[in-house]
LUMSEDREN-671870 format. One record per residue (C-alpha): x, y, z; residue number from 1; residue in three letters. Coordinates in Angstrom, 1 decimal. Layout:
! LUMSEDREN-671870
{east=X north=Y up=Z num=NUM residu=Ala}
...
//
This chain:
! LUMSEDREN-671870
{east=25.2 north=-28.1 up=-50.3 num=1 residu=Unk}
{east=26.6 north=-29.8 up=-53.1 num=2 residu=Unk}
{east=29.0 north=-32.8 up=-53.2 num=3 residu=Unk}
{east=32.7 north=-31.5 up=-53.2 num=4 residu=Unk}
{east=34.1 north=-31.9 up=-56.4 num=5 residu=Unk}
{east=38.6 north=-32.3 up=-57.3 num=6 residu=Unk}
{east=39.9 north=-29.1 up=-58.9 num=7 residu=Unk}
{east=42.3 north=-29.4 up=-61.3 num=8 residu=Unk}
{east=44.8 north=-26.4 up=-61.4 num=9 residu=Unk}
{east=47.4 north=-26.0 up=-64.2 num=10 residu=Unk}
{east=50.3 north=-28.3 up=-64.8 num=11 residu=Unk}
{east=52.6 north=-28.3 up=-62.3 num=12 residu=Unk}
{east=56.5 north=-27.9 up=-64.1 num=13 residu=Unk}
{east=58.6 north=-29.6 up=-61.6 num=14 residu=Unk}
{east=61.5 north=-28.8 up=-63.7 num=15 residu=Unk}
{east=62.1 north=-25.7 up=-66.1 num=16 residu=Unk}
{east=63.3 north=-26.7 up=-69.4 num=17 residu=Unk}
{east=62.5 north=-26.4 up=-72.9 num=18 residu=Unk}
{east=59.5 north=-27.8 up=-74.5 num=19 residu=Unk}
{east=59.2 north=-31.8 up=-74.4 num=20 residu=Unk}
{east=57.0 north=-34.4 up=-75.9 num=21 residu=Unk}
{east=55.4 north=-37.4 up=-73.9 num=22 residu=Unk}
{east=57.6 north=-40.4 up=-74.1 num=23 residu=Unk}
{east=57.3 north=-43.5 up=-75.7 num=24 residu=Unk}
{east=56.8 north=-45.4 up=-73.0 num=25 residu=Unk}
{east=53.9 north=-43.5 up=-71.1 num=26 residu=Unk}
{east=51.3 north=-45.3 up=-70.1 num=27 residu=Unk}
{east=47.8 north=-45.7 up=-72.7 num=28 residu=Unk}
{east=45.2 north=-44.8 up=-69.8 num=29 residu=Unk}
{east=46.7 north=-42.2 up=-67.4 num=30 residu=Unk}
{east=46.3 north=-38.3 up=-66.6 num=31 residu=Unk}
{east=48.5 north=-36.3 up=-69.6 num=32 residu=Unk}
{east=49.8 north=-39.6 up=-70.6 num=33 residu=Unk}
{east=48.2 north=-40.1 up=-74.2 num=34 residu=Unk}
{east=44.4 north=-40.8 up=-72.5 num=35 residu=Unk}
{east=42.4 north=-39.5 up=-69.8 num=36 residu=Unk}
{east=40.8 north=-40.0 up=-66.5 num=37 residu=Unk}
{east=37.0 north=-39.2 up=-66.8 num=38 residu=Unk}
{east=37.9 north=-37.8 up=-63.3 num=39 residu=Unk}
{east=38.8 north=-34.3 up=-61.9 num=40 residu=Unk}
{east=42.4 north=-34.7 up=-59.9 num=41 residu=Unk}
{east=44.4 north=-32.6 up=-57.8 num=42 residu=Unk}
{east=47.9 north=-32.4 up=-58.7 num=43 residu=Unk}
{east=51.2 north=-30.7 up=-56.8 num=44 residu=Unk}
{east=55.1 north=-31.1 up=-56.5 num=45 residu=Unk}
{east=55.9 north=-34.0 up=-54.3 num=46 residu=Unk}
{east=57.1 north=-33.4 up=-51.2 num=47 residu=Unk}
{east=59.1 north=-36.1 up=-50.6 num=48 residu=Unk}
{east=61.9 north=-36.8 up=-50.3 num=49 residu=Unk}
{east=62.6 north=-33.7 up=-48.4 num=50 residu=Unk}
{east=66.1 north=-33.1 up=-49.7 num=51 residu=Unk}
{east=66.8 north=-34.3 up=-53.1 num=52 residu=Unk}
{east=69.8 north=-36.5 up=-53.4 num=53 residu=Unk}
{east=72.3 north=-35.5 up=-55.9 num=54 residu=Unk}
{east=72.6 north=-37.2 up=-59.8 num=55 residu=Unk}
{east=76.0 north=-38.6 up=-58.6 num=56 residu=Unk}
{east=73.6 north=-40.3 up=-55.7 num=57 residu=Unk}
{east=71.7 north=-42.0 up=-59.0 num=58 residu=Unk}
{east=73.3 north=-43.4 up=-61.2 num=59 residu=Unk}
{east=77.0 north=-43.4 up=-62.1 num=60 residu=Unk}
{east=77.2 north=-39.8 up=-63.7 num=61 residu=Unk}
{east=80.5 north=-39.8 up=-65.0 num=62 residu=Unk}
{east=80.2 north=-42.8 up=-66.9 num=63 residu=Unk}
{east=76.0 north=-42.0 up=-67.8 num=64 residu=Unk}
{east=77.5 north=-38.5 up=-69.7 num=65 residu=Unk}
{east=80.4 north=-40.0 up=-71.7 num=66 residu=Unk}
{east=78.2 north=-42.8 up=-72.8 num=67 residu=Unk}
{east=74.9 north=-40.7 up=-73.7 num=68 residu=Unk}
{east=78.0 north=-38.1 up=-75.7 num=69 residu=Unk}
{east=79.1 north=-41.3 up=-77.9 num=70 residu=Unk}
{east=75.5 north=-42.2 up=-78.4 num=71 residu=Unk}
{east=73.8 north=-38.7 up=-78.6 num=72 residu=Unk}
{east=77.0 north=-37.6 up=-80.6 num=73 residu=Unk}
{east=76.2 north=-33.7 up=-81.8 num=74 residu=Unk}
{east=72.2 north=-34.4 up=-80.7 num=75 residu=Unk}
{east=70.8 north=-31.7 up=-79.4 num=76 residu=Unk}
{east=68.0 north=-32.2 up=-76.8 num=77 residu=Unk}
{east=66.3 north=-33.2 up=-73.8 num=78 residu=Unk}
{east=65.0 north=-36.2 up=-71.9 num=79 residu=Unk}
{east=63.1 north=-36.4 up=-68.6 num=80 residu=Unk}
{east=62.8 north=-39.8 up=-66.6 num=81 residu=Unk}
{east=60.7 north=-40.2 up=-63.9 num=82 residu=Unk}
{east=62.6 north=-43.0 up=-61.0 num=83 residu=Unk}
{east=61.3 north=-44.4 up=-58.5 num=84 residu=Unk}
{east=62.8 north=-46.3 up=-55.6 num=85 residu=Unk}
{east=61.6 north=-49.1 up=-53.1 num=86 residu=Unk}
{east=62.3 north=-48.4 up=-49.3 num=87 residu=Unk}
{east=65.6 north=-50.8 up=-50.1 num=88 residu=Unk}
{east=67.2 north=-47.9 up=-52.6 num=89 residu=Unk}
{east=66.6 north=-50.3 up=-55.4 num=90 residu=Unk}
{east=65.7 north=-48.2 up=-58.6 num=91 residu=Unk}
{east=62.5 north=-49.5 up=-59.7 num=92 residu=Unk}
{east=61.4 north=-47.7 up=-62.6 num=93 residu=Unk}
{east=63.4 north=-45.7 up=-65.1 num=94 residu=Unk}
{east=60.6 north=-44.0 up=-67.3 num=95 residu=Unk}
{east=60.7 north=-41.5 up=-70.5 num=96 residu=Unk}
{east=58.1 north=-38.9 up=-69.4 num=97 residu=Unk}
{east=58.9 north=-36.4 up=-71.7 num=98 residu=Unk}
{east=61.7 north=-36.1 up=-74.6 num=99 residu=Unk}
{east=62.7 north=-33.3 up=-77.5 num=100 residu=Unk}
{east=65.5 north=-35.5 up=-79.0 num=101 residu=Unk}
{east=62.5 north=-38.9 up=-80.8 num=102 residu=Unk}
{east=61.5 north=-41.9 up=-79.4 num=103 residu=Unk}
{east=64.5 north=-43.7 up=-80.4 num=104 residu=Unk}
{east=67.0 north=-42.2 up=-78.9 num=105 residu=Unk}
{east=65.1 north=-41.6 up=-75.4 num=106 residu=Unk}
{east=64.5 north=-45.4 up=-75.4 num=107 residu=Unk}
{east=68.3 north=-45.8 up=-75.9 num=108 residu=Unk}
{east=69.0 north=-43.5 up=-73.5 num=109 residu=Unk}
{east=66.7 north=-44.9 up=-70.7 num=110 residu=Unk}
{east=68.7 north=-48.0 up=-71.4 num=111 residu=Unk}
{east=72.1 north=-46.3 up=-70.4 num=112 residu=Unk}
{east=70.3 north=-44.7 up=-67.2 num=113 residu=Unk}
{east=69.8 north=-48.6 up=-66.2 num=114 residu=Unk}
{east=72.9 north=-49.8 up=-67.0 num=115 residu=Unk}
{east=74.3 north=-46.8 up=-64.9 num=116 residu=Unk}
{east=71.7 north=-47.1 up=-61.9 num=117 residu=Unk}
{east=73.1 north=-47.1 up=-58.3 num=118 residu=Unk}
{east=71.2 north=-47.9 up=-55.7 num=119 residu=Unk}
{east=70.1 north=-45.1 up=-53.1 num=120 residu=Unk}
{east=70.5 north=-45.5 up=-49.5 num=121 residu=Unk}
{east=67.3 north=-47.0 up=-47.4 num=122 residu=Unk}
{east=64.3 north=-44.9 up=-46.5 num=123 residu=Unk}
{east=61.2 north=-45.2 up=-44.2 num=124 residu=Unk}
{east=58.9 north=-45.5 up=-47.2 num=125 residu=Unk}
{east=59.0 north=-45.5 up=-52.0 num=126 residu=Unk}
{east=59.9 north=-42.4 up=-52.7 num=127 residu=Unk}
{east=60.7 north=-40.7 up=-56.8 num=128 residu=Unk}
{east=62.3 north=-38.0 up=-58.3 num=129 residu=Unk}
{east=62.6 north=-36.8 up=-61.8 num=130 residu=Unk}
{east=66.1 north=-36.8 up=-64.2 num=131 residu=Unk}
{east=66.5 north=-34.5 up=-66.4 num=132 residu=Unk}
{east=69.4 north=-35.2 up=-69.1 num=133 residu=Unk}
{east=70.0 north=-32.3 up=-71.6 num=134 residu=Unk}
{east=72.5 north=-33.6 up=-74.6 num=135 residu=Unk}
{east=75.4 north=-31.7 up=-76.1 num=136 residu=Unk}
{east=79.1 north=-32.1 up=-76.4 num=137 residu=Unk}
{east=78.9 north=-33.0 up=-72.3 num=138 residu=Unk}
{east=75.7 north=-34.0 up=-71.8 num=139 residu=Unk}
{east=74.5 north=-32.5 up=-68.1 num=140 residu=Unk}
{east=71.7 north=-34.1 up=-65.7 num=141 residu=Unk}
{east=69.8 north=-32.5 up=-63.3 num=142 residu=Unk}
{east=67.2 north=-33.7 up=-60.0 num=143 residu=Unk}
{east=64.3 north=-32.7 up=-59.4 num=144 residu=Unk}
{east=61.0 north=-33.4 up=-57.7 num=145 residu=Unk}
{east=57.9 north=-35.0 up=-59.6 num=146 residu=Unk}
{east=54.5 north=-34.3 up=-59.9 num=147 residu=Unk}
{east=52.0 north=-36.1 up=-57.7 num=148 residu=Unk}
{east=48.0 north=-36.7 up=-58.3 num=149 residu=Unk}
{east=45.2 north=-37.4 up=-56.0 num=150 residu=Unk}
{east=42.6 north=-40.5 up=-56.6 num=151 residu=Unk}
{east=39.4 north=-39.8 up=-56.6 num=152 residu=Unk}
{east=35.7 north=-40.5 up=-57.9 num=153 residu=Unk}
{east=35.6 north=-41.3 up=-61.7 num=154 residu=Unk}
{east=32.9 north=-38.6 up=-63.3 num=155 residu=Unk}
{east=30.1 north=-37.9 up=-62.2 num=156 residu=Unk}
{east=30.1 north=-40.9 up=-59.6 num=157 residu=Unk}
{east=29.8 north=-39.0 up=-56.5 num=158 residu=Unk}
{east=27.1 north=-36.7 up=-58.1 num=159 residu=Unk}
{east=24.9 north=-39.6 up=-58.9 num=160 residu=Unk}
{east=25.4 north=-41.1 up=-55.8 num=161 residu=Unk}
{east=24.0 north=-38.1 up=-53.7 num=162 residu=Unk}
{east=21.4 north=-38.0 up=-56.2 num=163 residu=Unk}
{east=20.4 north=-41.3 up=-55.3 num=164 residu=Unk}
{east=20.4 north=-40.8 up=-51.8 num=165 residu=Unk}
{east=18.5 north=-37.9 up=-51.7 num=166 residu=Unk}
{east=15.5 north=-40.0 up=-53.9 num=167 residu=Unk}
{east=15.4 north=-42.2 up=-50.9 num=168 residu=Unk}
{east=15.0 north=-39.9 up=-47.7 num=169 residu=Unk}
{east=14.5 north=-43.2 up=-45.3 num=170 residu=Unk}
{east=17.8 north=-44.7 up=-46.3 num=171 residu=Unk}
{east=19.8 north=-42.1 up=-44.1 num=172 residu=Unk}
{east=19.1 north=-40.8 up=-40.8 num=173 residu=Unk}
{east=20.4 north=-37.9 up=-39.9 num=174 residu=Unk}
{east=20.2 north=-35.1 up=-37.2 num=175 residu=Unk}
{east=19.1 north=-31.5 up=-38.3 num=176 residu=Unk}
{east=23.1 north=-30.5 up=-38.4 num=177 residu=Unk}
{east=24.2 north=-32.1 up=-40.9 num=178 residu=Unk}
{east=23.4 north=-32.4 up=-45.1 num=179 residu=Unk}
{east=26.3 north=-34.7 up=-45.8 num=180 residu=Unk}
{east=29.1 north=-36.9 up=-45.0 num=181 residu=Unk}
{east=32.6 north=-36.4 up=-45.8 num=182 residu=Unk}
{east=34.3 north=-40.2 up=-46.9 num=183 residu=Unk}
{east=38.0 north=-41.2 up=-47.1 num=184 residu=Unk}
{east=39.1 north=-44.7 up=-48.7 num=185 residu=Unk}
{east=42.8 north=-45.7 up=-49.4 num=186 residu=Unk}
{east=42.9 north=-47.1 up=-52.8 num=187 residu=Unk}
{east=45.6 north=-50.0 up=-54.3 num=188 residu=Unk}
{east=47.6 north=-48.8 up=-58.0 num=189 residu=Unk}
{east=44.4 north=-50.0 up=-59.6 num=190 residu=Unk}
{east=41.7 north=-48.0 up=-57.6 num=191 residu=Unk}
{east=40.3 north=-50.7 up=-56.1 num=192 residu=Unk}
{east=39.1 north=-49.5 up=-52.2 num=193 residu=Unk}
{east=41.6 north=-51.1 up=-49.9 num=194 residu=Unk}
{east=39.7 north=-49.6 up=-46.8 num=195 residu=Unk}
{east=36.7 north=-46.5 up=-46.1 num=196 residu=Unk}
{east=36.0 north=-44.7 up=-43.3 num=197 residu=Unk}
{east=33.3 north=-41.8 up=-42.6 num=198 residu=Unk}
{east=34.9 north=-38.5 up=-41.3 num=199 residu=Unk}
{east=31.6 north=-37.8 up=-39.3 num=200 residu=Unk}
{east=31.4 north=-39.3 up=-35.8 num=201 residu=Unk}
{east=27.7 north=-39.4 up=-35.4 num=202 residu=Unk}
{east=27.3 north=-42.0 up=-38.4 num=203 residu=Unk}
{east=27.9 north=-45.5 up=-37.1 num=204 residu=Unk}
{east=26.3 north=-49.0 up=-37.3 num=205 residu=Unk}
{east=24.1 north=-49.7 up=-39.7 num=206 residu=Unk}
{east=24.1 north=-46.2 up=-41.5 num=207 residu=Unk}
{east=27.6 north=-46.3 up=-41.4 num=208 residu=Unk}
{east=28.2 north=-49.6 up=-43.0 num=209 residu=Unk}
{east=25.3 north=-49.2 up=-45.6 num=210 residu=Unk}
{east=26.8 north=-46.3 up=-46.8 num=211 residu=Unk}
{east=30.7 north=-47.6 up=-47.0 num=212 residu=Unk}
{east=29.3 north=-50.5 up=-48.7 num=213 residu=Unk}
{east=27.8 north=-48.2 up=-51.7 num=214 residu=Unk}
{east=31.3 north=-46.0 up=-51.3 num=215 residu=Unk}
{east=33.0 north=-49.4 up=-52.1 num=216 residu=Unk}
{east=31.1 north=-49.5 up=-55.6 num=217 residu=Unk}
{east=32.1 north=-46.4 up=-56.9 num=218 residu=Unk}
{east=34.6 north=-46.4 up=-59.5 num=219 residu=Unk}
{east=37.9 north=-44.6 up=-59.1 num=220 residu=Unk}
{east=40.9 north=-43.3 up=-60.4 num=221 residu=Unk}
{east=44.0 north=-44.4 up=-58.5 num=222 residu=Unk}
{east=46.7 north=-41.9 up=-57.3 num=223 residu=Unk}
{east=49.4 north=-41.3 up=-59.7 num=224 residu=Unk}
{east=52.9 north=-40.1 up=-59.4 num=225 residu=Unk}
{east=54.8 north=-38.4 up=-63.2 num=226 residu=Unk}
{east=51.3 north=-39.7 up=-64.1 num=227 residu=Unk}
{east=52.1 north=-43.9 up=-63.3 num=228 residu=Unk}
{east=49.1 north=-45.5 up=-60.7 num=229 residu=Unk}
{east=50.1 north=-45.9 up=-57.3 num=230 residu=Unk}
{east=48.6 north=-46.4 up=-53.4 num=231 residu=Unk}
{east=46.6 north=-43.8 up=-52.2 num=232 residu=Unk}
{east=43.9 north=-42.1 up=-50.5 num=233 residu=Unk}
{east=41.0 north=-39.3 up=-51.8 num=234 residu=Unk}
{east=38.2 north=-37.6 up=-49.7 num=235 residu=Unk}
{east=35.2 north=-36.3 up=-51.3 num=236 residu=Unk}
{east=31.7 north=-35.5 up=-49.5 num=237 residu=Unk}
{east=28.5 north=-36.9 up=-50.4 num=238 residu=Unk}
{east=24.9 north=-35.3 up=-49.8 num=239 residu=Unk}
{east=22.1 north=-37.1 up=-48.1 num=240 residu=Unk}
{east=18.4 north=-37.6 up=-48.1 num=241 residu=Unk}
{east=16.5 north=-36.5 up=-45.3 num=242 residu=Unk}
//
């Protein structure tokens, strides 16, 4: 049975709008940001929070539109920000994922969405959403939910692991039931393993803890949300030797 492997399906649109370009300020190293993961991900719509608060909830809309008219003037165009916020409502990051209107004016934009930032009401856990802004005459914003990644393995990690302890059939013992073991670590924003666990209750002691201590040096990619690291947690399965 072989190891199990992340799938990558399509991009997920969390918002329907015309065609935009990565921002300026996306990050060098990260999924669809300007680099890539030597990793295969899983990525969906978030589904937190469950209902998503209004723009007026955001940021001060009324006063964010007339000052993006003055500055956008007759621009046409559209800018998405991904925000997140602490469990305190405080806006923590206001970044250009995408943009159709240059890098100069989304950066001056994302200045006006700070200076017009509110803060959210308190919630059990950091949540995000995505802000759309589409310029004109009366500039309109619009909420919606962004797009969340697993962590995982980096390349061929888990592959070369199994590999390795197939080579070595004494390393592992195992009853006739079972080829592998299925592994889940939390990882921190950098994809350091925070903790490791095996999934199969038969494996514990010494097997268990020589084999969470080679989990622990695999590299991996840390979870991302709108494609920015952050906490999280991957499973994968690994085969063993006999």
């Amino acid at each position: 049975m072989r190891a199990i492997r992340f799938a990558v399906p399509a991009l997920i649109a969390a918002s329907a709008c015309a065609p935009l370009t990565p921002g300026a300020s996306s990050l060098a190293d990260g999924p669809g940001r300007g680099g890539t993961y030597a990793a295969e991900r899983t990525c969906r719509v978030a589904a937190r929070p469950s209902a998503l608060p209004a723009v007026s909830q955001l940021v001060d809309s009324a006063g964010l539109a007339a000052a993006a008219a003055r500055l956008g003037a007759a621009t046409r165009g559209s800018v998405l920000f991904s925000m997140r916020y602490d469990r305190t409502g405080t806006n923590v990051r206001r970044a250009v994922i995408a943009q159709s209107t240059g890098a100069a004016l989304a950066d001056s934009l994302q200045k006006l969405v700070f200076a017009f930032r509110k803060t959210a009401a308190p919630a059990p856990q950091e949540w995000g959403v995505r802000l759309r802004m589409d310029l004109g005459a009366a500039p309109a914003m619009t909420v919606a939910r962004r797009e969340v990644c697993s962590g995982g393995p980096r390349g061929a990690a888990v592959d070369a692991l199994s590999a390795q302890l197939m080579a070595a059939p004494g390393m592992v013992a195992l009853d006739d039931t079972e080829d592998r073991v299925v592994v889940r670590v939390h990882l921190d924003a950098t994809g350091a393993v925070t903790d490791a666990m095996l999934m199969n209750p038969n494996l514990r002691g010494p097997v268990e803890a020589r084999l969470l201590t080679l989990v622990r040096g695999l590299p991996f990619v840390p979870a991302s949300e709108d494609g920015y690291p952050v906490p999280g947690e991957a499973s994968f399965a690994l085969r063993l030797g006999r």
